[in-house]
N, C-alpha and C positions, 0 to 999 in steps of 0.2 A: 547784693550789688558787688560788695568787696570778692563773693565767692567769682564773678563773674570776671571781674577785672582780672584777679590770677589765674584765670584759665585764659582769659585772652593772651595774656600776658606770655603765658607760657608756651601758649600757641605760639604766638611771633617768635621766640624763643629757638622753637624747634623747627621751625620753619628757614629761620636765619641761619642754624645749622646744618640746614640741611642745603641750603643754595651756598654755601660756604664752604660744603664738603665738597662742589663739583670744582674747586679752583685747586690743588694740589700744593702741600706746603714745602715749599721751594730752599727755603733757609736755610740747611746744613749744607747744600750743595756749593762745593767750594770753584768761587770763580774770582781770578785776580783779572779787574778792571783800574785803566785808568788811564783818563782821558788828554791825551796829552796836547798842548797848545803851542804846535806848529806856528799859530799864526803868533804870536808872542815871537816867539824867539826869531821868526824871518824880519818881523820888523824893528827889530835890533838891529840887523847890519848896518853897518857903517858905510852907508854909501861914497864914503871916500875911497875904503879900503874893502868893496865889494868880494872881493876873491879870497880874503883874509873870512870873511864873516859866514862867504858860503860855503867854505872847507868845514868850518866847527858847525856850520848847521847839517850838513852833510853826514858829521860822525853822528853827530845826536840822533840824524832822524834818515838814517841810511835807506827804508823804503819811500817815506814820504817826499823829499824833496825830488829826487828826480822825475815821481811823476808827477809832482805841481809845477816844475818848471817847464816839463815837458807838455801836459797835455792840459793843466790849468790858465799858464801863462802861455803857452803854444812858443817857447822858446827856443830854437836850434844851438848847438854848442856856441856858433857865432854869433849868434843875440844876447848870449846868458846875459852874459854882464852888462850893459845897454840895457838890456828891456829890463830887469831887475834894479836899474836905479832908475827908470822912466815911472816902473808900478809903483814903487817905493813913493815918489813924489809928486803922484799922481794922488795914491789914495789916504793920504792924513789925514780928513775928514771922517771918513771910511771907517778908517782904523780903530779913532777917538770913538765914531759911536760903536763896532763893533765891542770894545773894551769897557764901553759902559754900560751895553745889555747884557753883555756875559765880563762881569769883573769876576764871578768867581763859576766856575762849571762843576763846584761838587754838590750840585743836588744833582744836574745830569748822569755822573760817574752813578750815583746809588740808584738813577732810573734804569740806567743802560747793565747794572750788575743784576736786579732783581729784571729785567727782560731775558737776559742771559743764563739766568739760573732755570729758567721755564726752555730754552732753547735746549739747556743741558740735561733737563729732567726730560724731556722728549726722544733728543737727539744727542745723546751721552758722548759720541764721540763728533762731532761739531768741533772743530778748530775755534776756538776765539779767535779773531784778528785783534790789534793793534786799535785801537781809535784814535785818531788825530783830527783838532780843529784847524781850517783853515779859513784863510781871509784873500778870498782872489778877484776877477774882478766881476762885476754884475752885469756882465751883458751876454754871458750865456750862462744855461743850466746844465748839468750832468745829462747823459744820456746815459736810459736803462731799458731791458729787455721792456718794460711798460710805460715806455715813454722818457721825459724829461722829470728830472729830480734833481730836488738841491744838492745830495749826496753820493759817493761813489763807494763800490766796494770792490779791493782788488784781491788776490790771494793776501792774506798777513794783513789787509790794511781796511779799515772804516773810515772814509773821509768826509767829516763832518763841514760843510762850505756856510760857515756863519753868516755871511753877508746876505745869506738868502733866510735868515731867520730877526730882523731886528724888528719885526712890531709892523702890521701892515699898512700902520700910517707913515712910515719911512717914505721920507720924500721923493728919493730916488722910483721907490716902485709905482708913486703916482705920475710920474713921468710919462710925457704920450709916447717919446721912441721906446721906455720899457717895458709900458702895455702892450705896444704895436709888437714887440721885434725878442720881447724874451718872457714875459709873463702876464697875460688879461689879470685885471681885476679879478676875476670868480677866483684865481689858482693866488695870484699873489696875497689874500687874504688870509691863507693857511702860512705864511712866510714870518711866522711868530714862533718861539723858542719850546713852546708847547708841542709843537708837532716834529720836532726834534725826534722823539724815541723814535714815535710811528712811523714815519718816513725811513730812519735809517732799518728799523728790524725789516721793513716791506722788501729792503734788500737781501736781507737775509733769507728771507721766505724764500723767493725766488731763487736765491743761489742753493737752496736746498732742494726746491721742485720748481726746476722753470718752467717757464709759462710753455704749455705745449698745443694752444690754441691758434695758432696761425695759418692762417689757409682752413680753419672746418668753420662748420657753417655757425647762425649765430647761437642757436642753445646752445649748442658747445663751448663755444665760447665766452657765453655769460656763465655756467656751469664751472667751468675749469679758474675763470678767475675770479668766481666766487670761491670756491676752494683757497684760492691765495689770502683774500679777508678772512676765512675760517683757521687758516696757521693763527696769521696775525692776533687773531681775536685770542689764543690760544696762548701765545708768547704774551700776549700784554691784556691778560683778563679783568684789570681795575681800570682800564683806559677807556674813557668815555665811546661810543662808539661814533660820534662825531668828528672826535679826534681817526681813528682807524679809517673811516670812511673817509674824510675829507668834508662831506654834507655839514651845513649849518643844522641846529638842534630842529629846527622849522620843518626842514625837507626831511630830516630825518622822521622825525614825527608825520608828516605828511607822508610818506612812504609806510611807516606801520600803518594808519589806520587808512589806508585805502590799497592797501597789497591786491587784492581782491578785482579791484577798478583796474589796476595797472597790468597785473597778467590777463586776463579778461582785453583788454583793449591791445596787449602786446600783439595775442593770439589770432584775433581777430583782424589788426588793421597787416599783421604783417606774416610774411613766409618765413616761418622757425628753420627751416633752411637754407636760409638765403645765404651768399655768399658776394652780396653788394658791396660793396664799400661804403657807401653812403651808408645804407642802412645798418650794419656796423657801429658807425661811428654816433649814428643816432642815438645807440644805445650803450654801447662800450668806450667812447672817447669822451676827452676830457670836454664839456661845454657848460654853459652857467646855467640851465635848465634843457629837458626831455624834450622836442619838439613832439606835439600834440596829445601834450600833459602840460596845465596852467605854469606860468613862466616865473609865479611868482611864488610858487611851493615846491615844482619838481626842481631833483636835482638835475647835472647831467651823466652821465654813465649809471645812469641806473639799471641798465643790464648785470652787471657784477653785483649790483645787491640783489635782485632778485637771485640769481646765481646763488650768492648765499645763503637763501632762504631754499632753494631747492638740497642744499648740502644738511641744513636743519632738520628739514624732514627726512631725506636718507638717514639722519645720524640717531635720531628717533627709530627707525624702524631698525638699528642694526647699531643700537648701544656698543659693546661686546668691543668693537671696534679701535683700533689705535690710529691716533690723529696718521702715523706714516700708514697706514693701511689705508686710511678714508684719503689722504692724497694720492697714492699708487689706486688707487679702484679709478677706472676707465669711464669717463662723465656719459657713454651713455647706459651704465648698469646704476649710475648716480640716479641720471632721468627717469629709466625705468620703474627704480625700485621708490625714488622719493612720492609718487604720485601724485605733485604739486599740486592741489587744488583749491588754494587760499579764496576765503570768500570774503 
């Protein structure tokens, strides 16, 4: 029996080594991070002497204020001062909770360095930007090449918009005009400090290989933004994949063990050609479940996971390969050669 246990034993052993050898050891790789708190210092100013407080926030944070005043706060030169002591005394509430879900941001700093270090072991010459938190207001989201996102990314600059991260029972996001007018329940539940990496590196992704799926029809398009969850998964290889997808553990799991049902019924009820919009969004836009997959298992954009799965098995048949090669390769020599046949 004793012989039996050490061979198990060992077995796991060399097994755990060997799933362990596929994550690349990132740690010498020198990257200075560090996350600076914009929103901090802007709500210092002294709304008596606003023009005194935004000159010294200005030196400090010479690319971040201009375009929070600009394209955060939507401030023209003749607003500055005005709508900056309007948001000022508007959001003290705001503030207070932002400052008590994140009183201190250095475990983020050591998530966003060890994501960075895998960006740099990929992609050697990758610029870091800057990372700044900010605190603006909560009635709209970023806009990015894949939609709406808490966060921005400009040349030099990572803009982290905390207000869109305090814990999904934030009162504000159970709000009917905030459901209605900036974020449904299915997306505002990912609005927790945990999806902080995932979200900002998705920009990255993208600023690396954008999305070149617009206008082709829908394999293409689940294909090419499954590739983008394949970076992802690639920069932040210990991150749940819950987290990287957005799907609850539920759907997630419901998606593994019925892969098989789900392309099987894609194939069938729909034209892998299509270029509907509707049909599209069926599959590729953000919704709280798949229409005509159960509502209360599927996710919704499960086209991009499948997508993913179709880059699995290409990456399977043509190992050899570097993540930049497997994003530069043209999704339909992906389609051809992966032979998706999940059962």
């Amino acid at each position: 029996m004793k012989k039996i246990l050490i061979i198990l034993s060992l077995s796991l052993i060399i097994c755990s080594c060997k799933s362990n050898n596929k994550v690349p050891d990132v740690s010498n790789i020198s990257v200075e991070i560090k996350l600076e708190r914009f929103d901090r210092d802007f709500f210092t100013i002294d709304t008596i002497n606003i023009f005194a407080g935004l000159n010294k926030l200005n030196q400090k944070y010479p690319i971040v204020t201009p375009i929070f005043l600009q394209y955060i706060l939507g401030l023209d030169s003749a607003a500055t001062i005005p709508g900056i002591k309007n948001f000022i005394s508007l959001s003290g509430n705001l503030y207070d909770t932002i400052n008590t879900v994140f009183k201190t941001t250095d475990d983020l700093e050591k998530e966003f360095k060890k994501a960075f270090q895998f960006v740099r072991f990929y992609f050697p010459k990758y610029p870091i930007p800057k990372i700044a938190a900010i605190a603006g207001p909560v009635d709209a989201l970023a806009q990015s090449e894949n939609g709406p996102t808490p966060d921005f990314l400009r040349p030099g600059l990572l803009g982290i918009s905390l207000q869109f991260y305090l814990g999904k029972n934030f009162s504000v996001y159970n709000d009917p005009f905030f459901i209605e007018s900036v974020a449904p329940t299915y997306r505002s539940r990912r609005f927790s400090k945990e999806y902080i990496i995932a979200d900002a590196m998705q920009l990255v992704v993208a600023d690396l290989f954008p999305d070149q799926s617009s206008g082709k029809p829908l394999i293409e398009q689940m294909v090419e933004k499954g590739k983008q969850w394949y970076l992802l998964d690639k920069f932040l290889p210990t991150t749940p994949d819950s987290i990287k997808t957005g799907f609850t553990q539920q759907q997630l799991d419901w998606c593994k063990n019925n892969e098989g049902l789900i392309w099987t019924s894609i194939v069938k009820n729909e034209n892998l050609q299509s270029l509907n919009p509707a049909v599209l969004q069926v599959y590729i836009g953000e919704s709280p479940f798949t229409q005509g997959f159960p509502p209360d298992y599927s996710p919704g954009n499960i086209g991009q996971w499948i997508g993913w799965q179709f880059i699995k098995k290409f990456i399977e048949k043509n190992p050899d390969l570097t993540p930049e090669e497997i994003m530069r390769t043209d999704v339909a020599t992906i389609i051809t050669e992966a032979k998706y046949k999940p059962k």
